[in-house]
N, C-alpha and C positions, 0 to 999 in steps of 0.2 A: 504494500500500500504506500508504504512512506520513496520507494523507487518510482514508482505512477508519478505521486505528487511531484516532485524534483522532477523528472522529464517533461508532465506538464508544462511545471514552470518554464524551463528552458526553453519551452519550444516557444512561448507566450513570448520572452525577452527577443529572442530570436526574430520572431513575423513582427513584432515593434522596431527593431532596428532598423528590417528590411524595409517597414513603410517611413520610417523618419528618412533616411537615405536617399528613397524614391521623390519623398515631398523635398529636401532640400535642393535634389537635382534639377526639379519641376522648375524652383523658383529662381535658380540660377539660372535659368532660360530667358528668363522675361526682362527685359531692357526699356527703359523711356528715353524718348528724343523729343527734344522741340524743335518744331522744322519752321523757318519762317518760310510762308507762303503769299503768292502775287491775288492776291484774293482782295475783292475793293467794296463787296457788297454781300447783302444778308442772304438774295439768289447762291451766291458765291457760298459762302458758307455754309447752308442748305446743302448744295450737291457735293461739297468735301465730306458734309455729316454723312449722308445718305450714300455715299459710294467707298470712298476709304474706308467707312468704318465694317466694310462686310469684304476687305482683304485677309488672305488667308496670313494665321498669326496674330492680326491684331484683337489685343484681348482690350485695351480701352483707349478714348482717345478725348480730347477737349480742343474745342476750336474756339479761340478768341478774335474777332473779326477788331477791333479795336486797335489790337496789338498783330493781327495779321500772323499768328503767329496758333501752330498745330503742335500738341501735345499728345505722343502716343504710345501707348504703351505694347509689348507685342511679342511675341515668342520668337526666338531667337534661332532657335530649330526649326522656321516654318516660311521666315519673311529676314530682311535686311532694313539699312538705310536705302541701298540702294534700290532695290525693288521697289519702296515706297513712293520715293522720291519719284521712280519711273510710273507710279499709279496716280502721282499727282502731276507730271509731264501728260498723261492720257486723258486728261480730264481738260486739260490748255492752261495747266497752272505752272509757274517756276517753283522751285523747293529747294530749299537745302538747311543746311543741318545749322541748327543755334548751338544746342547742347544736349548732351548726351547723358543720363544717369544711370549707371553701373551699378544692378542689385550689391550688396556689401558681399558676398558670398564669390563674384566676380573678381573683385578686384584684387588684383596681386603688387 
């Protein structure tokens, strides 16, 4: 009985390890850029919301038309800057890159 219990346990620690592992890799995928964008009007902004944000990868994004400027966040396994940047060249927009923030897990 008391050998059951202790293998139990073991295996419990064990399938925990393996999903904390899984969840930290998960989140060292996901990356944010602020892109500034040639965007002049709230049309404009509407079709960045409604089209980038159903690019494969991106899991969130914020568009500020004031500051012209696209916040996104996105799986790094899935999508790029570059890609992006080329999904907002497809739409007749210019993009590129303000800033970049690197999950903590990321940076070496």
């Amino acid at each position: 009985m008391k050998t059951k219990y202790v293998l139990t346990t073991i295996l419990m620690v064990f399938a925990l390890s393996i999903n904390l592992q899984a969840q930290t890799k998960k989140d060292q995928s996901k990356k944010t850029v602020m892109f500034n964008v040639s965007m002049h009007c709230e049309s404009c902004q509407r079709k960045i919301e409604k089209n980038i944000a159903y690019e494969k990868g991106v899991k969130d994004m914020a568009v500020k038309l004031g500051d012209k400027t696209v916040t996104i966040k996105f799986d790094t396994l899935k999508t790029n800057e570059s890609k992006l940047i080329k999904a907002f060249n497809d739409l007749g927009y210019e993009a590129n890159v303000v800033k970049t923030e690197t999950p903590v897990g990321n940076r070496k």
